[in-house]
N, C-alpha and C positions, 0 to 999 in steps of 0.2 A: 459612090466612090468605093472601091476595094483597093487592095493589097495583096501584092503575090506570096501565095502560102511557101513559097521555099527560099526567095532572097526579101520580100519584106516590100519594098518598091512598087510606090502608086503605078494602078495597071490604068487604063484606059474600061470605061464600062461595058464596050461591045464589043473589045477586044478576047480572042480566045486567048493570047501567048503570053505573055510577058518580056517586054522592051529588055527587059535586064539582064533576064537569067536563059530568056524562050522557054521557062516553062510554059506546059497546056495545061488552061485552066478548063472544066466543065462546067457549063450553069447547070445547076437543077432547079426543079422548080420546089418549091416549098409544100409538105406537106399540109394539108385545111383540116382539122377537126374542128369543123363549128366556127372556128377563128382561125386566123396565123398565127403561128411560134415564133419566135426566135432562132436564128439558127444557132448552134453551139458549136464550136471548133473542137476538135478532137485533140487529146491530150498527145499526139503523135505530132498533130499542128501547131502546138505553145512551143516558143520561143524556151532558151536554157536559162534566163532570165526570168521567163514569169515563171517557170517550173520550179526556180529556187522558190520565187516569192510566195508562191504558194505553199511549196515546201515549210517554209519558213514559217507561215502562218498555221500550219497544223499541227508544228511541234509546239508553238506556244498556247495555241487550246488545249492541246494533250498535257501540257503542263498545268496550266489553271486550274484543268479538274481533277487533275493529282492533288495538285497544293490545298484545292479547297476541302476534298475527301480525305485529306489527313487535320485539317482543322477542325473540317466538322467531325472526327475523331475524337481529336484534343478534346475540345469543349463537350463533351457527349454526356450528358447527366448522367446516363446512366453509369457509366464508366467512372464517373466523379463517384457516385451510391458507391459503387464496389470497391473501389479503393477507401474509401471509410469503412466500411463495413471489415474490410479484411484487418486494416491498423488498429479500428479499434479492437476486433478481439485479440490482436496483438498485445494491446496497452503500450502501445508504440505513440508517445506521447510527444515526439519531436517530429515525427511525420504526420499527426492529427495537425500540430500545430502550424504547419504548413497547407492544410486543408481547409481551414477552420477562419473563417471571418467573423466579426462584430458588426453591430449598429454603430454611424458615426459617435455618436452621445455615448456609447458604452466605455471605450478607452483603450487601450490595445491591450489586445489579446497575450496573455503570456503564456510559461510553461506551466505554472502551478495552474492557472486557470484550468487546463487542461487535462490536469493531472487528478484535479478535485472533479474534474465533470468524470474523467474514466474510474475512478476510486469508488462515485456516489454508483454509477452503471452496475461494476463488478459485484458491488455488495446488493445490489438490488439487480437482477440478473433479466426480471420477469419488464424491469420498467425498462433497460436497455432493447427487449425484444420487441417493447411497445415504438419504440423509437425508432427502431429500423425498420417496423414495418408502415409506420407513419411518413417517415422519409421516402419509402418505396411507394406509394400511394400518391405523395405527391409528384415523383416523378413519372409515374403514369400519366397523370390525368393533368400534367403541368399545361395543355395547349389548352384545355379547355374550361381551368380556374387556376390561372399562376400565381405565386404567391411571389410579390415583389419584393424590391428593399422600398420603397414607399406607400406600399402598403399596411395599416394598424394591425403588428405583432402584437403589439403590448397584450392582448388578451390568448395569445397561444398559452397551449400547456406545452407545449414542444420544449424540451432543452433545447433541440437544433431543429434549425429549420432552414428548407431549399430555399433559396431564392434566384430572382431573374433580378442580374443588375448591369443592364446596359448591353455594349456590343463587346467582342474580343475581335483584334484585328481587324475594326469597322465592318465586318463582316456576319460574324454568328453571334449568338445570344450568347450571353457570359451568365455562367449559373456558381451560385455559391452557397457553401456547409453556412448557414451563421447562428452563433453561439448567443442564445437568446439571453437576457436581462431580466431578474425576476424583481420583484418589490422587497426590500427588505427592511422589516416590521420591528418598531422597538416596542415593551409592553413596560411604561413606569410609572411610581406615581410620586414626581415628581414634576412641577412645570417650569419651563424659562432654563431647560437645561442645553448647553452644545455639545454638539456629536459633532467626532472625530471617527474616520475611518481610514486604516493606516499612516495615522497619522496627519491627515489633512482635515480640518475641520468642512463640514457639509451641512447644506440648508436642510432640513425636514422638508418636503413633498407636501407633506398630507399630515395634520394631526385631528385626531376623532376624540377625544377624552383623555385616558391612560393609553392610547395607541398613537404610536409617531412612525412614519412612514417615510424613514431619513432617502430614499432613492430608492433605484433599482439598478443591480448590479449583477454580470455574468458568474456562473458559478464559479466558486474560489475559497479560499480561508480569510477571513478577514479579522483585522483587529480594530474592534468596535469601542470606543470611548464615552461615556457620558458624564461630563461635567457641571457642578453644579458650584456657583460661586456663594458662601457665606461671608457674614461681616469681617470676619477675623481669619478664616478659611478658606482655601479652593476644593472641594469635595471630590475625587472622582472616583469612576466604577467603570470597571473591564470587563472585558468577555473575549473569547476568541470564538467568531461563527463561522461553522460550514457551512456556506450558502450554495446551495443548490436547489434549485428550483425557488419557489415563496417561500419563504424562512419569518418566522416571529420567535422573537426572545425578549424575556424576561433581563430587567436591568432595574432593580427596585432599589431602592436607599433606604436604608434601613436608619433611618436619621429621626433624632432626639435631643434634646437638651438632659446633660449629662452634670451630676451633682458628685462632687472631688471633696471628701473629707481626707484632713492631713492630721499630722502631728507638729506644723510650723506655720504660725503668719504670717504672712509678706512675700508668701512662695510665688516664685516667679511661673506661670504658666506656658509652657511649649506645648505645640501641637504639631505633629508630626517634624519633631528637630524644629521647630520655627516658632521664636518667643513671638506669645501672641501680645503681649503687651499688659496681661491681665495680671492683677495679684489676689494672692488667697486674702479673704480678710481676719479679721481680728477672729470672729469662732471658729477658725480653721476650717474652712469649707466656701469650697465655691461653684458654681453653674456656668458650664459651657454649651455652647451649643449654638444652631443645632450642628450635629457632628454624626458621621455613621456610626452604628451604635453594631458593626459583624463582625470589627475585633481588625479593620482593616488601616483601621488610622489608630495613633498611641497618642499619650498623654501624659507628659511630664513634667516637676516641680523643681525647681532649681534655688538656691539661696546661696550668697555669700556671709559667712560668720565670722568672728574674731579668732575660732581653731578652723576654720578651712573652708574650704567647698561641701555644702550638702546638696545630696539630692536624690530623687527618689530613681526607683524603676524607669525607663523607660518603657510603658503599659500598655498592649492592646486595648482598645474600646470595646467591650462587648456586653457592659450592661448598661444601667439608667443611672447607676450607684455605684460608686468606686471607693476603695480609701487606700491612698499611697501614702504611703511612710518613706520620710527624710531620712538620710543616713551619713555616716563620711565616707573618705573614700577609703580602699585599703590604707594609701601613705599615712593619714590619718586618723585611721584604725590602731596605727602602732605607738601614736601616743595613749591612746587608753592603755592600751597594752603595757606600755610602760610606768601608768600610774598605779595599776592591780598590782606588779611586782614591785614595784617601790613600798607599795602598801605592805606585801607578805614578806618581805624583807626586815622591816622596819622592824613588823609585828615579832618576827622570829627573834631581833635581836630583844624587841623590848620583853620578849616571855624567858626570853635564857636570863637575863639579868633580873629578871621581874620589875623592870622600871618603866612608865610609861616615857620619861622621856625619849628614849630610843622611838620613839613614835613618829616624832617631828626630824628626824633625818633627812639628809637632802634638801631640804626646805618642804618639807612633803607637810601639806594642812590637813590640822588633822579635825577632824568632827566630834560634835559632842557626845554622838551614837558610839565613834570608832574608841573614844575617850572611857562611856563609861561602861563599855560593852570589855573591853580590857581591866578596869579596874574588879569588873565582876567576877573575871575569870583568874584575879591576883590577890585581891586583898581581903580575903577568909580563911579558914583553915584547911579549906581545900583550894590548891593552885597550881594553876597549867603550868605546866612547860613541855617544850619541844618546838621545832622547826619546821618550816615548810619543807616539802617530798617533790609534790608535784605541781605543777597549774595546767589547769586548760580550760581554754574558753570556746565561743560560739561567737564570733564577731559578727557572722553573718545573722544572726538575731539581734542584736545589738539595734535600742530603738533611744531616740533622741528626741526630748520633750523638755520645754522653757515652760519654769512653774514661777511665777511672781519675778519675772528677770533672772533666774537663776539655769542654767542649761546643766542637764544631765544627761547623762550616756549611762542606761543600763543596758546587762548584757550575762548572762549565764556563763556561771562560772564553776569548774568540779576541782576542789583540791584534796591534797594528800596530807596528812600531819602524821611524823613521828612524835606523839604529845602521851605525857600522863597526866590524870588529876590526883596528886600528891595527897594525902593529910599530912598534915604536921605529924615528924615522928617517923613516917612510912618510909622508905627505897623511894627509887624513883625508877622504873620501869618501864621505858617507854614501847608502842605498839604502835600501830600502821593505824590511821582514821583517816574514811575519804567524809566529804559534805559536796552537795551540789547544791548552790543557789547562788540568786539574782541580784550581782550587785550594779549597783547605784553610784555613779561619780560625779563628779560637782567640777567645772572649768573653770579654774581661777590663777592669777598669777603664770597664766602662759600654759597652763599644767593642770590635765586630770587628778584628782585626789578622791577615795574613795568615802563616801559618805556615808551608806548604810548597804545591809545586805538584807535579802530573805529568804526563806526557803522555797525552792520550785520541786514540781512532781517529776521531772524527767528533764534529762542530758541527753543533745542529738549527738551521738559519737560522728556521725559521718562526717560533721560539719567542725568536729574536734581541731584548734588548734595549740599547741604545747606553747608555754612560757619555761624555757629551760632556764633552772636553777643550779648552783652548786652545792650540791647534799654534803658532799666531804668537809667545805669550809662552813654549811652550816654546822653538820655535825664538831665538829672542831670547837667552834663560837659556843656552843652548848655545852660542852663538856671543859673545856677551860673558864667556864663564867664562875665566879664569887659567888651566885645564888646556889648554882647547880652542888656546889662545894659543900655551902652552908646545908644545905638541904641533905645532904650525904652522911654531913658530921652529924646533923640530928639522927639520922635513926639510927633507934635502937640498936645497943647493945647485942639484945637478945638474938635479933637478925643476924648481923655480924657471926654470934654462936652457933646460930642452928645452921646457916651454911656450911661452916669449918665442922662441923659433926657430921651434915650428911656428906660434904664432900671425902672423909676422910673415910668413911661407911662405901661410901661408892665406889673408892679409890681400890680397897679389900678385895670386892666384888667383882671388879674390871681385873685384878692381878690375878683373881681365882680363874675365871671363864677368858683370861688369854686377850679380853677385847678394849682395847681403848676407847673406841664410839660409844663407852657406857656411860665415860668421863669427860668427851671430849668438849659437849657443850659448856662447862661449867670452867674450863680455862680461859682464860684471857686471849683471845687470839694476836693479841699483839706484841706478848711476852716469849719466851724461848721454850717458857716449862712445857707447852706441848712437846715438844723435843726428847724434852726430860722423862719426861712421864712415857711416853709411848717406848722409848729405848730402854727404861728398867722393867715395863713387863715383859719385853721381848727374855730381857737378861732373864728375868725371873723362870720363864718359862722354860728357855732355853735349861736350867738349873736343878728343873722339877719343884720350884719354890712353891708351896700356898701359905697364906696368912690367917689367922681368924683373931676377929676385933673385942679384946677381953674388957676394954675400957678405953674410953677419950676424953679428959675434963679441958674446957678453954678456961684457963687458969687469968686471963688479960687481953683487954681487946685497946689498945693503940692507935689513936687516930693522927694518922699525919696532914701534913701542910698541903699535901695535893689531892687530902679528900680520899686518899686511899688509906689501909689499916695494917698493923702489926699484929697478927695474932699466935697468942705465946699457951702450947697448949702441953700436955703429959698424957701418954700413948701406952697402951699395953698391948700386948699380942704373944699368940701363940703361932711360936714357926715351924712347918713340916717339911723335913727336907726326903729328899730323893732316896736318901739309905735306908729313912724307916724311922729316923730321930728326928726329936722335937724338943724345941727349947722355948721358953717363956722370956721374952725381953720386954723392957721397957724404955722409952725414951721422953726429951724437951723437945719441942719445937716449936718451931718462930715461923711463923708463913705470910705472906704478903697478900693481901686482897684490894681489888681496887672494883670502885663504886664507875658501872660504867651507864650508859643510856638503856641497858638489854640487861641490867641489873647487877648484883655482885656477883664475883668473878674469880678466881686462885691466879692468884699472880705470878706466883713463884715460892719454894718449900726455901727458905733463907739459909737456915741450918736447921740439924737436925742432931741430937747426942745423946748416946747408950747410957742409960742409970743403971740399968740392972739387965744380967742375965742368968740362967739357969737350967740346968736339962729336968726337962719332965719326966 
């Protein structure tokens, strides 16, 4: 059977022509080598229909091996090597990260992961050159020992390593960066502890002694936990680890049974803010533990009292042997504060009167120390007086101790006294006295009262805080008192005299040399005569006046009702005037002196009247 090569249409076998079209067909015979061929039609003789179909079919082989030679492109190890190689000396950490695979069991891959593997590279430069050319090794020799994803990594030293995982586009081998998992090593010596990392608690792998073997994890920063639970405590100890590569670290507990001596029994025991339930006993001292002992966890003592809340420091732990000391609080603080100046209060009024009843003022209790420590300083022939100046104290020393049920609050204390010790007979002259020491108060009736004092070697100024008094209304109290009076009108006469003789000596002297400040201390600052006095040397000088002192007798010394005196004296002098004359006068005078805390004083010259005059 054949077919006419120009219209298609079954021809007849021995026919030359064709029925259809009269084409002339030739036979030929077929060429023999050794066998028969086939004959093949000439591409002149294919129909427009098979010349597409063929057509058709060689543009889509021509395509196939385009598509497939741009795949095997894609996928090209090598090509995968050099685009790592070039991001990483980049430190192009978001393009790694898109490079860069895990082991299923590892976790997914983030940015810091990547950023701590290129961070460990940079700082180690030599072990990154290790690593590229390791990578490059295996992509050499990848056909003739690959390294799979089911293959045992776990003993690489590789950070990364190639792998062969599976097919891309069921087509070519799929090769991938994967960011290796290294073992990370705890070193403690404690046992039965749980690890935490990041937060999640994790089983130990492997433990060999003091080594735990909590996993293995891609390079990264982690935060590492080890927990340890006691009876009364949760213990725990931090680290933050660069893991890269094998990593071991130290995680020790530095744990002890820890001995707390106090200054209170019954102290309620916290440990880290959390009552543990424990009380100090009766010898003030108690055993905790075990607890870490590197200053990590605190330890603190708590009580409720009849004056308030005590309680100590909140303590680091960092030895085997502690001693915290109970305290109040500030608010509470300000009751002692207020029993030390009720006390110097008291005391000022009871030394201006010289009576101890002024002692018990306020309702303030008084002690048999504070009782006869006062009578010592009153009832001899030498006796204090004066006022408190100053207070200050050191509340933050300030220590609190129950002696037989009784609770005291000592605490360092520096005051100020304008005080004299009088004899009988004497002025009374007061001067500035400081003392520093350690009083002692006793809690009773709602209220600190001060019990006994004594003396300490040093006052911390920095820790100084003032109790403000009023000097003015002391001073006042003191110098208006009946004692102060009594005490004034006793001295002597003769005192009273020599004043009024050198003041009046002084008085000469100041009018000769033009200067008031000769005189000025010895007026009374609260009278007028400085006035007085300063505006007649002026006149005098103005004048060309000098004086000189031929005689002064105090003829009568006058004690009045307010403790102050009249004194009635007879004056001579020789006066030089401005033309070159000099005349000899004499006169009376009456002058006022009054008894003040800084001693006697010129009050004021009352009058004054000419006996006699004469020219020299």
């Amino acid at each position: 059977m054949k077919f006419c090569t120009s219209c298609g249409q079954k021809m007849e076998h021995n026919s030359p022509f064709c029925k259809g079209c009269g084409a002339k067909h030739e036979t030929k015979e077929p060429t023999r080598t050794g066998a028969s061929s086939a004959s093949m039609p000439s591409l002149s003789s294919l129909s427009k229909k098979t010349k597409i179909l063929i057509g058709s079919a060689l543009l889509v082989l021509i395509l196939c091996v385009s598509l497939y030679k741009v795949g095997e492109a894609y996928t090209d190890k090598a090509k995968l090597m050099e685009n790592f190689e070039e991001q990483l000396e980049k430190g192009n950490t978001d393009e790694l990260l898109s490079l860069l695979s895990t082991k299923e069991d590892s976790g997914e891959i983030k940015k810091k992961n990547v950023g701590a593997l290129v961070g460990f590279l940079k700082e180690n430069p030599d072990m990154e050159e290790t690593l590229i050319a390791h990578l490059k090794d295996n992509a050499r020799t990848f056909d003739e020992k690959a390294v799979t994803a089911s293959a045992d990594t776990s003993e690489t030293q590789q950070l990364v390593t190639l792998e062969k995982r599976g097919k891309k586009f069921f087509i070519y081998d799929n090769y991938e960066l994967v960011l290796q998992p290294f073992p990370m090593t705890i070193y403690t010596n404690y046992d039965d502890l749980t690890f935490y990392v990041d937060g999640k608690e994790v089983k130990p792998s492997s433990v060999d002694g003091d080594m735990v073997t909590i996993g293995s994890y891609i390079p990264g920063d982690y935060d590492v936990k080890a927990v340890l639970k006691s009876d009364f405590v949760q213990l725990e100890k931090k680290t933050e680890i660069n893991h890269v590569g094998p990593t071991g670290t130290d995680l020790m507990f530095d744990i002890d049974y820890v001995r707390v001596n106090t200054n209170v029994a019954g102290s309620s025991v916290f440990v880290n803010g959390k009552d543990t339930g424990m009380k100090v006993d009766k010898e003030k001292s108690i055993e905790i533990g075990p607890v870490l002992t590197d200053g990590s966890m605190t330890v603190q003592l708590k009580k409720d009292m009849p004056f308030g809340k005590i309680e100590s420091e909140d303590t680091p732990i960092d030895s085997s042997r502690l001693t915290l000391g109970l305290t109040l609080s500030d608010k509470d603080k300000e009751q002692v504060k207020e029993g030390l100046k009720r006390h110097f209060l008291n005391l000022s009024k009871a030394l201006a009167n010289q009576d101890g009843k002024f002692l018990k003022d306020d309702s303030n209790d008084v002690s048999e120390y504070v009782s006869s420590s006062f009578e010592d300083m009153t009832e001899s022939d030498w006796k204090t007086i004066g006022y408190i100046s100053s207070i200050e104290v050191d509340t933050d020393d300030l220590y609190l101790e129950d002696i037989e049920g009784r609770w005291y609050a000592s605490l360092p204390v520096r005051t100020s006294w304008m005080q004299d010790e009088v004899y009988s007979g004497d002025s009374v002259s007061l001067s500035e006295q400081s003392a520093e020491n350690s009083y002692s108060l006793t809690f009773n009736n709602d209220k600190w009262s001060v019990e006994s004092w004594g003396y300490i070697w040093s006052f911390d100024d920095e820790h100084a805080e003032e109790i403000k008094v009023d000097t003015t209304a002391l001073k006042k109290q003191l110098e208006s008192s009946s004692a102060f009076t009594n005490m004034n009108e006793e001295q002597a006469a003769g005192d009273v005299e020599s004043f009024v003789e050198s003041y009046i000596s002084s008085s000469v002297q100041a009018i000769n040399e033009r200067d008031y400040s000769m005189i000025a201390g010895d007026i009374d600052s609260s009278s007028e005569y400085s006035t007085t006095v300063s505006d007649y040397i002026d006149y005098l000088d103005k004048k060309g006046i000098t004086e000189d002192l031929v005689n002064v007798d105090v003829e009568k010394v006058e004690t009045l009702d307010d403790g102050s005196f009249y004194v009635y004296t007879f004056e001579e002098y020789n006066i030089h005037y401005d033309d070159g004359t000099s005349k000899y006068k004499s006169f009376d005078g009456k002058y006022k002196v009054t008894s003040t805390s800084s001693g006697l004083k010129m009050y004021d010259l009352v009058s004054t009247e000419e006996v006699e005059s004469k020219d020299l």
